[in-house]
SEZA-40106 format. One line per field, with one value per residue: x, y, z of N, C-alpha, C in turn; residue in one letter. Coordinates in steps of 0.1 Angstrom, whole numbers. Atoms other than C-alpha are relative to their C-alpha. Layout:
neast	(X; ...)
nnorth	(Y; ...)
nup	(Z; ...)
caeast	(X; ...)
canorth	(Y; ...)
caup	(Z; ...)
ceast	(X; ...)
cnorth	(Y; ...)
cup	(Z; ...)
type	(A; ...)
END
This chain:
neast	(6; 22; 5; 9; 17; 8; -6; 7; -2; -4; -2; -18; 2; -11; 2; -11; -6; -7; -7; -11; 5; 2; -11; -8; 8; 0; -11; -2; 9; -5; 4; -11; 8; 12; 5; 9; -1; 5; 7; 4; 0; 8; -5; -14; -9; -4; 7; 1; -10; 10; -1; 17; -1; -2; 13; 4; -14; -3; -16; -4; -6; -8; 4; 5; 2; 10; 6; 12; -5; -6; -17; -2; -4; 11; 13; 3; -1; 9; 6; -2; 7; 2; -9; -8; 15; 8; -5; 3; 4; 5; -2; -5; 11; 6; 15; 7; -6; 6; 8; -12; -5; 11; 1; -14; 3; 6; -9; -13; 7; 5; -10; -4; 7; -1; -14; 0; 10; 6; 16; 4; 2; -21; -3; -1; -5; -5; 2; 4; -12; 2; -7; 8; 9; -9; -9; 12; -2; 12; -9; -6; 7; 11; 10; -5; 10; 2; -10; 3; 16; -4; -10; 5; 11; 8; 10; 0)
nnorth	(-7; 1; -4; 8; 1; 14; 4; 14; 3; 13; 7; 2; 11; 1; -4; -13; -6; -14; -6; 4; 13; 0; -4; 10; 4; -5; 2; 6; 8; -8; -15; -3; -6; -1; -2; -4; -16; -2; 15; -5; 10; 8; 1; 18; -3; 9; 8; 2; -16; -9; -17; -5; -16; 5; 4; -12; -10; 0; 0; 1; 8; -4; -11; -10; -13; -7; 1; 11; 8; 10; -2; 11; 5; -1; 10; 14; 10; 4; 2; 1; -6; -13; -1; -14; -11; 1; 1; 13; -2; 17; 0; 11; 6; 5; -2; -7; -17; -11; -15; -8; 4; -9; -14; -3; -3; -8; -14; 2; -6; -9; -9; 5; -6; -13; -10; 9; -3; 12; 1; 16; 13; 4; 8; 17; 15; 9; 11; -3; -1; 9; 12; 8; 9; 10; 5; 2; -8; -7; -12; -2; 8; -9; -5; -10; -4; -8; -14; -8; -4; -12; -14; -13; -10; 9; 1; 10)
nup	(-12; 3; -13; -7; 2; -8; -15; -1; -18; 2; -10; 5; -4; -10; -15; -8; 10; 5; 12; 2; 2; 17; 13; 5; 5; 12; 8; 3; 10; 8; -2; -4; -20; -7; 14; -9; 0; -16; -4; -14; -7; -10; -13; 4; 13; 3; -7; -18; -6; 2; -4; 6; 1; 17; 6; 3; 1; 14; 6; 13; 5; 10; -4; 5; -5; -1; 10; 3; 17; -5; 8; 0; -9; -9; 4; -14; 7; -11; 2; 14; 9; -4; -14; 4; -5; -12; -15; -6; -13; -4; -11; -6; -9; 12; 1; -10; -3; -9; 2; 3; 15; 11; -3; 14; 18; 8; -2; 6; 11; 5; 1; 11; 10; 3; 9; 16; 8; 3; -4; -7; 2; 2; -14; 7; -9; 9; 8; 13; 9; 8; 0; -14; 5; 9; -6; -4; -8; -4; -7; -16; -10; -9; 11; 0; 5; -14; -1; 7; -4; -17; 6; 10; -10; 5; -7; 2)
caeast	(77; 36; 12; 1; -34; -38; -31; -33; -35; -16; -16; 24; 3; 25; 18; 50; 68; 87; 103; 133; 118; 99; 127; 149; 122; 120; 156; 158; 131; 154; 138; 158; 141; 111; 84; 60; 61; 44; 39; 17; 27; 4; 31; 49; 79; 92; 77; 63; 81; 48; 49; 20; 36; 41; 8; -2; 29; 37; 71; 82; 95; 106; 109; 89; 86; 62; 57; 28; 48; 61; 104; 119; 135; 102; 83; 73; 72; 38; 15; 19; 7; 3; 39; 46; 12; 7; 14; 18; 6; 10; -3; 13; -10; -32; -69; -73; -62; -62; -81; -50; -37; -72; -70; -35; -48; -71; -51; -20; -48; -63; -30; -18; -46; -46; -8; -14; -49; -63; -103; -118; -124; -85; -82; -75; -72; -45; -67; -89; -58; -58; -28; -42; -71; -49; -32; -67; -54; -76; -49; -53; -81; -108; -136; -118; -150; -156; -127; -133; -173; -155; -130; -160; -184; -206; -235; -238)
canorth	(100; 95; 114; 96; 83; 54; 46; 6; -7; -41; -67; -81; -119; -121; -121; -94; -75; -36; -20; -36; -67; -66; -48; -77; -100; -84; -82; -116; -122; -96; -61; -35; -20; -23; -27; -7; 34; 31; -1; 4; -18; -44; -41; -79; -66; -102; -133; -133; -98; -73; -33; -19; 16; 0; -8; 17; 32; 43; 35; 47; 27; 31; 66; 90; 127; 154; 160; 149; 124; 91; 95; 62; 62; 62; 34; 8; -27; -39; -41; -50; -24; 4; 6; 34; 57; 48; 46; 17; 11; -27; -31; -61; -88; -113; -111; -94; -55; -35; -3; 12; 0; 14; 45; 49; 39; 61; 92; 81; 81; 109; 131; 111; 117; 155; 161; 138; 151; 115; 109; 80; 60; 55; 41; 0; -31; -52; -78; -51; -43; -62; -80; -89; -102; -122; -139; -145; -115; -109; -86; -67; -91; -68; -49; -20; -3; 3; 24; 40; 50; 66; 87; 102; 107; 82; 76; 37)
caup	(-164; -158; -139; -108; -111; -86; -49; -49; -11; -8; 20; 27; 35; 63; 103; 107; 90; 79; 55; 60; 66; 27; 13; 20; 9; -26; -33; -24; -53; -74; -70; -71; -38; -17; -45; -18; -15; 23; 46; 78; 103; 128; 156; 145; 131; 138; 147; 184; 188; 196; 201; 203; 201; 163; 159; 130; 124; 87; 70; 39; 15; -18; -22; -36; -41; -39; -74; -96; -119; -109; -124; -131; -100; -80; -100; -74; -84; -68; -93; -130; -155; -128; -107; -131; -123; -90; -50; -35; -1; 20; 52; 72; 82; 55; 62; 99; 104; 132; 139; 141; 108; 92; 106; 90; 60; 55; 69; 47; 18; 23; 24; -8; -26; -18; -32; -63; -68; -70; -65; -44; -70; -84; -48; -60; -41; -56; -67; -91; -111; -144; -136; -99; -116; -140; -113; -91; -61; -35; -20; 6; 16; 26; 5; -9; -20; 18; 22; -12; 3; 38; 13; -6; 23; 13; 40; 44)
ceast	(-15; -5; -7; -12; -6; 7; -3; 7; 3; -2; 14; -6; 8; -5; 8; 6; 8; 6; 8; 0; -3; 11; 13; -7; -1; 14; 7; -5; 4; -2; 14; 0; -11; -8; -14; 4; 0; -2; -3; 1; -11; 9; 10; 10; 12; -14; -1; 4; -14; 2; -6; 6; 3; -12; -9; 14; 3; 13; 1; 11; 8; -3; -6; -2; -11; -10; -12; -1; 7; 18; 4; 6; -6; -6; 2; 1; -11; -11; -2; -6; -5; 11; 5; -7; -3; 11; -4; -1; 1; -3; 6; -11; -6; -15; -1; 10; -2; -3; 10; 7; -16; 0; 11; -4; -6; 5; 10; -10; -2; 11; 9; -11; -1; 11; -1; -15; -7; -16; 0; 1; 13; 6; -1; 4; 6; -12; -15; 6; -1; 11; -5; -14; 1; 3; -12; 6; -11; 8; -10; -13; -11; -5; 7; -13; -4; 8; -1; -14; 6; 11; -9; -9; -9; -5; 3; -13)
cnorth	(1; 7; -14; 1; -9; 0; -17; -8; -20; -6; -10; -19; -7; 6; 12; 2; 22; -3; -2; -13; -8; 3; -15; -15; -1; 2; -13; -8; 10; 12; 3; 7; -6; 2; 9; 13; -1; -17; 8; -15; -8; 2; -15; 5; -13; -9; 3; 15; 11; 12; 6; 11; 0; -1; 17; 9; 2; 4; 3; -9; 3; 16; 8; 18; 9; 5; -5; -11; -11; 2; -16; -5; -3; -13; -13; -13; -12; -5; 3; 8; 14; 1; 14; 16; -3; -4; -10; 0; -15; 3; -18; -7; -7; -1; 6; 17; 8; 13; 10; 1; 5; 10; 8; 3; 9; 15; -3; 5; 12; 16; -5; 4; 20; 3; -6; 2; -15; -2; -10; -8; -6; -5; -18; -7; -3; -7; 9; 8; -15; -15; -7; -8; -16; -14; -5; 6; -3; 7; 12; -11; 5; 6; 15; 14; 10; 11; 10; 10; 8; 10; 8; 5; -9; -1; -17; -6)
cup	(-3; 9; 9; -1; 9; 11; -7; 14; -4; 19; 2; 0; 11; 16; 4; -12; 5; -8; -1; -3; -17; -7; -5; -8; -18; -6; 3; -13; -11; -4; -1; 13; 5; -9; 9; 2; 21; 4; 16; 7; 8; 16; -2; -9; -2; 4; 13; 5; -4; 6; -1; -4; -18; -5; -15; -8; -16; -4; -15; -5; -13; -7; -12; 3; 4; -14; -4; -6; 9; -11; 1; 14; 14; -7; 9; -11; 12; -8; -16; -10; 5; 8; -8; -1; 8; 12; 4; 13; 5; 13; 5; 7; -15; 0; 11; 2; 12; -1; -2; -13; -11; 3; -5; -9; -1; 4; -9; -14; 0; -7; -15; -11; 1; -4; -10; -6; -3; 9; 9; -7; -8; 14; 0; 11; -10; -10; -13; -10; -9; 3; 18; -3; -8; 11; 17; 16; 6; 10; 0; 6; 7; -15; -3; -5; 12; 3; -15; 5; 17; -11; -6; 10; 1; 12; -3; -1)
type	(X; X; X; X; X; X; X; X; X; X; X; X; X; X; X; X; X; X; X; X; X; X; X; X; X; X; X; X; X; X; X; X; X; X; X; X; X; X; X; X; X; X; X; X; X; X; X; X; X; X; X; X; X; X; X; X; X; X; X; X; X; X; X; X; X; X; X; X; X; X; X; X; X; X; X; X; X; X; X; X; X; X; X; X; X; X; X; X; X; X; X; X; X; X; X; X; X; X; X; X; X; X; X; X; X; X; X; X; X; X; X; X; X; X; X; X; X; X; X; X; X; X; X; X; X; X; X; X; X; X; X; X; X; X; X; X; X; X; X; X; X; X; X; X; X; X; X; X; X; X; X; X; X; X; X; X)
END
C-alpha cells in the first residue's frame, strides 16, 4: 500500500470509446480490469454513434477509494512504475479534445488533487513517465504543462 502522489492523464488513441468499451479492451490484452481509475468521454461511445449529452461526461473505472493510499486492489495498470502511486485518468479521442472534455479534466483534477493532497506539478502526461518515455508516448497528445499552469494559477 503507497501514498498517492501522481494523477497521470492518458489519451485511449481511439475516436470512441467508455469504460466498458476500454475495460473490454484491456482484458482482452489480459488486465485484470480497466487499467484507468476515470475516462472522460468525447460523446463516440461507438463508431458513428454521437451524444452530445455524453460529451464530457466522467466514468469511473477501476475503482478507487477515498483514502490516501493506493491498496492492491486499486492499482491501475496504465503506466509502468507509477500504477501503484497514482490516478489514472484517459480521455477518449487521440490528438483533438473537446472543451467539454477539458473542462472535465480539469474539474476531475482539481477535486482529485484536493482528497489525495497532490500539487500541480505531480500532474503527468503519460508520455513524461519514465516508462512513457522508454516506449517514445506522447500520450495524451497535448502539452500537459498547460493544464499544469491553469491548476496553479499561473498567469500566461
Amino acid at each position: 500500500m503507497r501514498k498517492i502522489e501522481n494523477i497521470v492523464i492518458h489519451c485511449s488513441d481511439s475516436a470512441f470509446g467508455c469504460v466498458r468499451e476500454i475495460r473490454n479492451w484491456h482484458l482482452e490484452r489480459g488486465f485484470k480490469d480497466i487499467g484507468y481509475h476515470f475516462v472522460i468521454l468525447n460523446g463516440y461511445i461507438t463508431s458513428g454513434y454521437y451524444l452530445s449529452c455524453l460529451d464530457g461526461m466522467i466514468e469511473c473505472g477501476r475503482y478507487l477509494d477515498e483514502d490516501l493510499f493506493i491498496e492492491p486492489n486499486e492499482v491501475g495498470a496504465h503506466a509502468l512504475g507509477y500504477n501503484d502511486k497514482s490516478v489514472g485518468i484517459c480521455l477518449i479521442g487521440v490528438k483533438h479534445f473537446t472543451v467539454a472534455q477539458m473542462n472535465s479534466l480539469l474539474e476531475l483534477l482539481k477535486n482529485i488533487m484536493d482528497i489525495y493532497n497532490i500539487i500541480a506539478n505531480d500532474v503527468l502526461g503519460h508520455y513524461e513517465t519514465a516508462s512513457g518515455k522508454a516506449q517514445g508516448k506522447t500520450c495524451p497528445n497535448f502539452d500537459v504543462e498547460d493544464i499544469r499552469r491553469i491548476l496553479r494559477g499561473d498567469s500566461a
